[in-house]
VEXTI-525981 format. One record per residue: residue in three letters; x, y, z of N, C-alpha, C, O in turn. Coordinates in steps of 0.05 Angstrom, whole numbers, padded with zeros to 5 digits, always signed. Example, Ala and Ser with C-alpha at 12.3 -4.5 7.8 and 13.67 -1.06 7.14 Angstrom:
BEGIN
Ala+00264-00114+00156+00246-00090+00156+00264-00066+00156+00285-00066+00169/Ser+00257-00045+00142+00273-00021+00143+00258+00001+00157+00268+00023+00161/
//
This chain:
BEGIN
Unk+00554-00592+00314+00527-00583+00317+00508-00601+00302+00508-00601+00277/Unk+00493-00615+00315+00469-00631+00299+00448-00605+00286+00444-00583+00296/Unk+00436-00615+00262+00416-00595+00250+00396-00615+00248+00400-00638+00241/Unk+00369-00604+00255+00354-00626+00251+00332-00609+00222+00321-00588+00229/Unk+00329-00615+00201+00319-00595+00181+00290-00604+00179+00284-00628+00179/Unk+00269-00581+00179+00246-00581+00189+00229-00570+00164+00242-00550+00159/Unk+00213-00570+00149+00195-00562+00134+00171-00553+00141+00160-00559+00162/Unk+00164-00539+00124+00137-00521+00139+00124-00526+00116+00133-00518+00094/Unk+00099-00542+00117+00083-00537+00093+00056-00535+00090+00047-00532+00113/Unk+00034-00534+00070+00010-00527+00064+00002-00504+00046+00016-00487+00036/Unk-00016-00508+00045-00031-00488+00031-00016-00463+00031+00004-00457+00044/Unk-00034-00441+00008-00036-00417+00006-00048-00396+00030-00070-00386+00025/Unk-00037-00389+00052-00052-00376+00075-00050-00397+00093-00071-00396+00107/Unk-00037-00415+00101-00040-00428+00114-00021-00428+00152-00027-00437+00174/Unk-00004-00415+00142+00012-00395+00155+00039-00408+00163+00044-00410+00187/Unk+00056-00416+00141+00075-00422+00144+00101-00397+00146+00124-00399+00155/Unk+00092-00384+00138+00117-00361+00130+00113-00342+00164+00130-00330+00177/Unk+00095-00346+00167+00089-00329+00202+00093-00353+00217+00106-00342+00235/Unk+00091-00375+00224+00098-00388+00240+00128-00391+00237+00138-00394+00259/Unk+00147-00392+00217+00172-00382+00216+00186-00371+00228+00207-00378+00239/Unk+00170-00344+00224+00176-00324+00228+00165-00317+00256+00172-00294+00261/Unk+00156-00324+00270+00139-00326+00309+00166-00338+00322+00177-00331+00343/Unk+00177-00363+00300+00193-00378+00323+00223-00369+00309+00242-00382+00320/Unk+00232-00353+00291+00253-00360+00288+00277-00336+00301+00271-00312+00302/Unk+00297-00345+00308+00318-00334+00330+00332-00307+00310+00338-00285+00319/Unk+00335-00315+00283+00344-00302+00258+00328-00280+00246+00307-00276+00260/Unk+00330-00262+00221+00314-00262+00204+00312-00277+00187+00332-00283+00173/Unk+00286-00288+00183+00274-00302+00166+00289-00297+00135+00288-00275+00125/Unk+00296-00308+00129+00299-00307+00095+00276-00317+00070+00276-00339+00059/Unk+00260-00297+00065+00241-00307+00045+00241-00298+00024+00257-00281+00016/Unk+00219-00312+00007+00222-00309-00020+00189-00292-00022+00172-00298-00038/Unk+00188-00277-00006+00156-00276-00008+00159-00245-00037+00177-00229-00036/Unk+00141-00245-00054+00139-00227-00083+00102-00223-00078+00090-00240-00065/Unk+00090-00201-00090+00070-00189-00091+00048-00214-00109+00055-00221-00131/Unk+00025-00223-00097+00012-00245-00110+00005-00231-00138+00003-00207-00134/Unk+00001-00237-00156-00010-00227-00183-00029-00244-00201-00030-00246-00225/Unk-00049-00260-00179-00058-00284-00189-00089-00275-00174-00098-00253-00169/Unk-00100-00302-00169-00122-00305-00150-00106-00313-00119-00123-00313-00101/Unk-00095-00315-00114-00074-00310-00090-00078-00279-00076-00079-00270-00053/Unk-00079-00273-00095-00083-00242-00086-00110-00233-00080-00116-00209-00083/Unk-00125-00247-00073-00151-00244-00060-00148-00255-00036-00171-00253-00026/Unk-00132-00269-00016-00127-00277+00002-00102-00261+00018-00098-00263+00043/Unk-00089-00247+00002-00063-00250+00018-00043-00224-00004-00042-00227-00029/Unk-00031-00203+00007-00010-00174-00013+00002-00196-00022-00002-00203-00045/Unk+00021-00211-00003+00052-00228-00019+00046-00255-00014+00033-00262+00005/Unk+00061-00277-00039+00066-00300-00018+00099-00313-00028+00109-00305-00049/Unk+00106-00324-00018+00122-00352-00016+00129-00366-00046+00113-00382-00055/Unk+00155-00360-00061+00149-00362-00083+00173-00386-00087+00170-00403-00105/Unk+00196-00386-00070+00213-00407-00068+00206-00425-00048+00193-00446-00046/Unk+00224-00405-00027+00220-00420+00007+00216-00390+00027+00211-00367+00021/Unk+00219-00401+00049+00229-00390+00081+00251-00401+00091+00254-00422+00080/Unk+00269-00398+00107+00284-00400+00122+00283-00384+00150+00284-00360+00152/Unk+00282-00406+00176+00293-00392+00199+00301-00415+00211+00300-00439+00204/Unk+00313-00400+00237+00326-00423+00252+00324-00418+00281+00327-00396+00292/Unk+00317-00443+00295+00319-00435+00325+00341-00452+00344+00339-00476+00341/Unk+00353-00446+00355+00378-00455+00378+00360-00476+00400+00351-00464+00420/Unk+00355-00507+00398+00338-00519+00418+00362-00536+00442+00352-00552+00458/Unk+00385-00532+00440+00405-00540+00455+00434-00533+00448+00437-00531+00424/Unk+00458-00527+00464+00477-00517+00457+00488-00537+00433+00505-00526+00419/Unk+00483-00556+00430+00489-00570+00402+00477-00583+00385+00485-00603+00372/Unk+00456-00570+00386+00431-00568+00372+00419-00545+00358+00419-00523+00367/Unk+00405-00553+00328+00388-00527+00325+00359-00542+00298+00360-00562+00283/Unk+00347-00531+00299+00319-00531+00288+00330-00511+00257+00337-00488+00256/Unk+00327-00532+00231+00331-00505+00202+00299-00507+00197+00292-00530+00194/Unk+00284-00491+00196+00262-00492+00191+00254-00486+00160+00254-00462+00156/Unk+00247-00498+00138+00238-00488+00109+00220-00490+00101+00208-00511+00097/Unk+00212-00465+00095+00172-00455+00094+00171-00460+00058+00189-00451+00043/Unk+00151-00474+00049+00153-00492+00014+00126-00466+00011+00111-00458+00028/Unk+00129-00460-00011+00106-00447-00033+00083-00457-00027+00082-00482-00023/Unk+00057-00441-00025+00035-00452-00029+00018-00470-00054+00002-00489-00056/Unk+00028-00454-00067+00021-00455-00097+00028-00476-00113+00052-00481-00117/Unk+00011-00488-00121+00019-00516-00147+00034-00504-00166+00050-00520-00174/Unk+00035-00491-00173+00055-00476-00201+00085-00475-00188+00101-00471-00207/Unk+00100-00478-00163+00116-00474-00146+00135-00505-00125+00154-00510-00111/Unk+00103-00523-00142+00114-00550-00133+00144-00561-00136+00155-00575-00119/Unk+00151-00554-00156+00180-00566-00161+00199-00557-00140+00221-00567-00143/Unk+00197-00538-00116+00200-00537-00090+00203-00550-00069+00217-00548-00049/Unk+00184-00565-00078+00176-00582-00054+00193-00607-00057+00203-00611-00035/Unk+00202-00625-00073+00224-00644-00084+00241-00631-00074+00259-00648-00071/Unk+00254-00600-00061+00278-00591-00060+00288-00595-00032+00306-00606-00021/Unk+00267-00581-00026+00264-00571+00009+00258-00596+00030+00267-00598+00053/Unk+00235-00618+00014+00241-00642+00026+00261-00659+00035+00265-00669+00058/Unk+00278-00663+00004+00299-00681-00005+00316-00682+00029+00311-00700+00044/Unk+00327-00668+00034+00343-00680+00065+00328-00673+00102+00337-00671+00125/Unk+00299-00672+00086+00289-00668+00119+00283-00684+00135+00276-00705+00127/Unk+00285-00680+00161+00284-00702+00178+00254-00708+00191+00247-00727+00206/Unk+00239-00684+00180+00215-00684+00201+00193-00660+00173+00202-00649+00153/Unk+00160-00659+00184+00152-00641+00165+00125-00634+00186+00117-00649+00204/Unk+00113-00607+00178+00089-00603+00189+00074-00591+00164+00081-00581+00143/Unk+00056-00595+00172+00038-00595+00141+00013-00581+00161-00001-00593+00178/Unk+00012-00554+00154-00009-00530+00159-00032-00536+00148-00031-00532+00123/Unk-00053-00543+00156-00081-00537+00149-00102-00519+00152-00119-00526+00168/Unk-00105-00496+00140-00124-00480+00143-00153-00488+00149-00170-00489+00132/Unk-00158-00493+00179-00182-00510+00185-00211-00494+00174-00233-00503+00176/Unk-00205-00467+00161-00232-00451+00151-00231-00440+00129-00238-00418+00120/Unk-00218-00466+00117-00217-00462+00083-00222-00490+00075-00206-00493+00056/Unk-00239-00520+00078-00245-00537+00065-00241-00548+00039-00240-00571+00032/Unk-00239-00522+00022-00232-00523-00009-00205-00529-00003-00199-00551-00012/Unk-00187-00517+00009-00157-00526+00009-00152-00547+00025-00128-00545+00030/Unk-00163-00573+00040-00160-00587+00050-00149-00611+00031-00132-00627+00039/Unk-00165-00613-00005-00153-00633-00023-00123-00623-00026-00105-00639-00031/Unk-00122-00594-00023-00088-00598-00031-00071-00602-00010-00047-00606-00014/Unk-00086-00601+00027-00068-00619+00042-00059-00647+00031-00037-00657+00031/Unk-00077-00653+00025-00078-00685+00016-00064-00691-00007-00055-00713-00011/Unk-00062-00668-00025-00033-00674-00048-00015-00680-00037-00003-00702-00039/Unk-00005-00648-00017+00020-00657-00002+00030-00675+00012+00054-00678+00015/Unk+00008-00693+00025+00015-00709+00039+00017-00735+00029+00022-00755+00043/Unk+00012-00734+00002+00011-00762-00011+00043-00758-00027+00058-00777-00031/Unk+00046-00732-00034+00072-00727-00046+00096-00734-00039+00112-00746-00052/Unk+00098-00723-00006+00118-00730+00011+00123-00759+00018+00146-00767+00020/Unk+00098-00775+00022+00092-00805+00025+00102-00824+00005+00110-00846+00012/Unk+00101-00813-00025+00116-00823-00038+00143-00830-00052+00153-00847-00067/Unk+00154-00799-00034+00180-00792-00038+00190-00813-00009+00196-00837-00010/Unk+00191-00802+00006+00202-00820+00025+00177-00816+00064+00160-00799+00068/Unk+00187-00838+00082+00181-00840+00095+00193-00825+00123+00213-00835+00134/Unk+00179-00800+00134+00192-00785+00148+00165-00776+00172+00142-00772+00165/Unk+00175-00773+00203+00156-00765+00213+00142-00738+00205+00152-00723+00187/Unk+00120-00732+00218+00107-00705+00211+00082-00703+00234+00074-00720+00251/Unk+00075-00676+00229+00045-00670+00246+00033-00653+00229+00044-00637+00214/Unk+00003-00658+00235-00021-00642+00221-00020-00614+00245-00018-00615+00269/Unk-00021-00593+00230-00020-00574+00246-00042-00549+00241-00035-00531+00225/Unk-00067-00547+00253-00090-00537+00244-00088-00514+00254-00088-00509+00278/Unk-00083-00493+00230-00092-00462+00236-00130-00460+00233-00148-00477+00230/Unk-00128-00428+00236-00145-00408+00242-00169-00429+00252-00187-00434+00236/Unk-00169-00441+00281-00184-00463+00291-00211-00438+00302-00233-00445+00308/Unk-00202-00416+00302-00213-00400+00321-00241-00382+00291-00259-00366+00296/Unk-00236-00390+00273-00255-00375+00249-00283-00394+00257-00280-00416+00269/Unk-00307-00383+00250-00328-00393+00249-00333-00420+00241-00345-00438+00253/Unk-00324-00421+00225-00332-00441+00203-00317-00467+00205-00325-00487+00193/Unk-00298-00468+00219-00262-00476+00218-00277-00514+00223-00300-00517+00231/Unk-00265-00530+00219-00275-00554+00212-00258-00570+00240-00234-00567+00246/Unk-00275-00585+00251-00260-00600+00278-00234-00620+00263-00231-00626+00239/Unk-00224-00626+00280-00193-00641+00277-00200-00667+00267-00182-00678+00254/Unk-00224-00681+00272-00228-00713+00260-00247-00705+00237-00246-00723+00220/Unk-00262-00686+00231-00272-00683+00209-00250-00676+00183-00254-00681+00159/Unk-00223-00662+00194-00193-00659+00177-00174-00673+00170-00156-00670+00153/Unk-00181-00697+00192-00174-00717+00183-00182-00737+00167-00165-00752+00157/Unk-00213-00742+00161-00224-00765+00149-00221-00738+00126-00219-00752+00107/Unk-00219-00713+00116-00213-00707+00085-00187-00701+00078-00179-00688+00059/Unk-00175-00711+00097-00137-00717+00095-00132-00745+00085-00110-00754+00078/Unk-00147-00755+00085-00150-00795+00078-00140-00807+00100-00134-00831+00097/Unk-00134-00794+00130-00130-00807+00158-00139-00819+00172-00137-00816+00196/Unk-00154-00838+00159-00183-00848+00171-00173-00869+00202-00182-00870+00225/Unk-00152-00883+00190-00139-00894+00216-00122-00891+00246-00099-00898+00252/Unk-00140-00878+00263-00137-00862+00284-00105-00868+00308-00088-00855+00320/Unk-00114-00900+00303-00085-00903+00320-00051-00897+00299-00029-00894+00310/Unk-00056-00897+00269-00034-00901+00250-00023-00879+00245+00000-00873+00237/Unk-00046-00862+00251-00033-00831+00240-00021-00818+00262-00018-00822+00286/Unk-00015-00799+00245+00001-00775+00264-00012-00759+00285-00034-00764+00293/Unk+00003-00738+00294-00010-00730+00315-00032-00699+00296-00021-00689+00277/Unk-00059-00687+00304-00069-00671+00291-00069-00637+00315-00082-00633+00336/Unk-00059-00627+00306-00053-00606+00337-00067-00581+00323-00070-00577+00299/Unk-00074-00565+00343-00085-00542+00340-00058-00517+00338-00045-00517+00358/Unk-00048-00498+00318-00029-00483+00318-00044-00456+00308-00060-00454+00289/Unk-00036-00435+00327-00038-00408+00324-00002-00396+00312+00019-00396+00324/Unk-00007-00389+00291+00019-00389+00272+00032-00361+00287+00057-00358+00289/Unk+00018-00347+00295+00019-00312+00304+00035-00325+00339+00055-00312+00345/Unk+00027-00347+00359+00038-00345+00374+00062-00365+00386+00059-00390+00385/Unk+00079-00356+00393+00105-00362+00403+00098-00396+00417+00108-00418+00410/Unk+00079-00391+00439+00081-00413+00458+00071-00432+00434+00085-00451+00426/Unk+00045-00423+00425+00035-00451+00402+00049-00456+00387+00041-00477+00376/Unk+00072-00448+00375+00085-00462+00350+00109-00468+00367+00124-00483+00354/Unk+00120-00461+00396+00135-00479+00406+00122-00510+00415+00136-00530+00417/Unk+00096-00509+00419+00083-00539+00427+00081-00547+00400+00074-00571+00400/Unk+00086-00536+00372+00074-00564+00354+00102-00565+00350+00107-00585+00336/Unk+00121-00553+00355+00145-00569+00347+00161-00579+00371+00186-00581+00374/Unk+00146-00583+00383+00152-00600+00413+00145-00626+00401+00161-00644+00396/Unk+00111-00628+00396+00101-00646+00377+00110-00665+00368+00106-00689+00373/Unk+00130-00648+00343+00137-00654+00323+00166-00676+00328+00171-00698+00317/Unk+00186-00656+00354+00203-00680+00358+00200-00700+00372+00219-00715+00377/Unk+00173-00705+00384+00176-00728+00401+00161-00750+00381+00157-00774+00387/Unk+00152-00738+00354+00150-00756+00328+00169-00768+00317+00168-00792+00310/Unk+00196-00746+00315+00221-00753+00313+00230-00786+00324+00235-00809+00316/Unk+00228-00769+00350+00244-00790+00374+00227-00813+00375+00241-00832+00384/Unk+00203-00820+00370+00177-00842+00367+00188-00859+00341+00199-00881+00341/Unk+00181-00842+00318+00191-00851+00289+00225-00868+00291+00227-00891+00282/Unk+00247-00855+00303+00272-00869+00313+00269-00902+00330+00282-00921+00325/Unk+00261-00901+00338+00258-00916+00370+00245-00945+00345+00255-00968+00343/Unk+00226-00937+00333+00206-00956+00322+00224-00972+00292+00225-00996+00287/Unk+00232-00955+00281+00251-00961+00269+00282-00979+00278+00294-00997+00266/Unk+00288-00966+00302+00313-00982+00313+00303-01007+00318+00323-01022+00320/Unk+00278-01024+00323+00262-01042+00339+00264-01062+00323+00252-01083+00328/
//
């Protein structure tokens, strides 16, 4: 059975633990505990290790999906859950701007750890305020339109959308492979 191991990441609310949990075939395995911080003005629980689910994408195939902590206090997580992934999506809460610098931790984090495909994956696109996809990108430091990744619109709550960003995500896979074998 090939595993292809998948990370879920972003912010605090950003909706990694429900997009998990939309696509996964299992129960989810989380670490989610009651926030006791300023966390808790957003959100009852969050994400204090990981997530775990998994989905079946061919009979010898499967998707491990691992949802990382929101929280900087929780970082040392993220070194864990990375360390053997093959692929990452990095959740942006498109109607929270203040948390867009800590997309940009993550994505500088991972960048320096190693070189792996990924996609920008923009929640709550549908809130008022919610910031267009090239304006998320030039405060992601993506300024280079043909170099970057792909930036997709994801509703974490539905099935079909988080099956298209990890449709997305492997034909980043399969792009990232191909370019590399070359």
């Amino acid at each position: 059975m090939e595993i292809l191991r998948i990370v879920v990441t972003g912010g605090v609310g950003a909706g990694k633990t429900t997009l998990i949990r939309t696509i996964s075939e299992i129960d989810v395995v989380d670490t989610d505990r009651k926030a006791t911080d300023e966390v808790g003005q957003l959100k009852e629980k969050t994400t204090v290790a990981l997530d775990f689910g998994r989905l079946n994408i061919a009979a010898n195939q499967s998707l491990h999906l691992y949802g990382t902590p929101g929280q900087l206090r929780f970082d040392f997580m993220w070194d864990i859950l990375i360390a053997k992934a093959h692929a990452y999506i990095l959740l942006v809460d498109a109607h929270r701007p203040d948390h867009l610098r800590f997309g940009r931790r993550i994505l500088n984090f991972v960048n320096q750890r190693m070189q792996i495909p990924y996609v920008i994956g923009l929640t709550h696109t549908d809130c008022p305020d919610a910031w267009e996809a090239e304006d998320v990108a030039i405060a992601l430091g993506l300024v280079d339109e043909k170099a970057r990744s792909p930036i997709i619109s994801v509703n974490a709550t539905c099935k079909t959308s988080v099956t298209q960003a990890l449709i997305a995500l492997i034909q980043e896979i399969a792009e990232f492979h191909q370019n590399s074998t070359e």
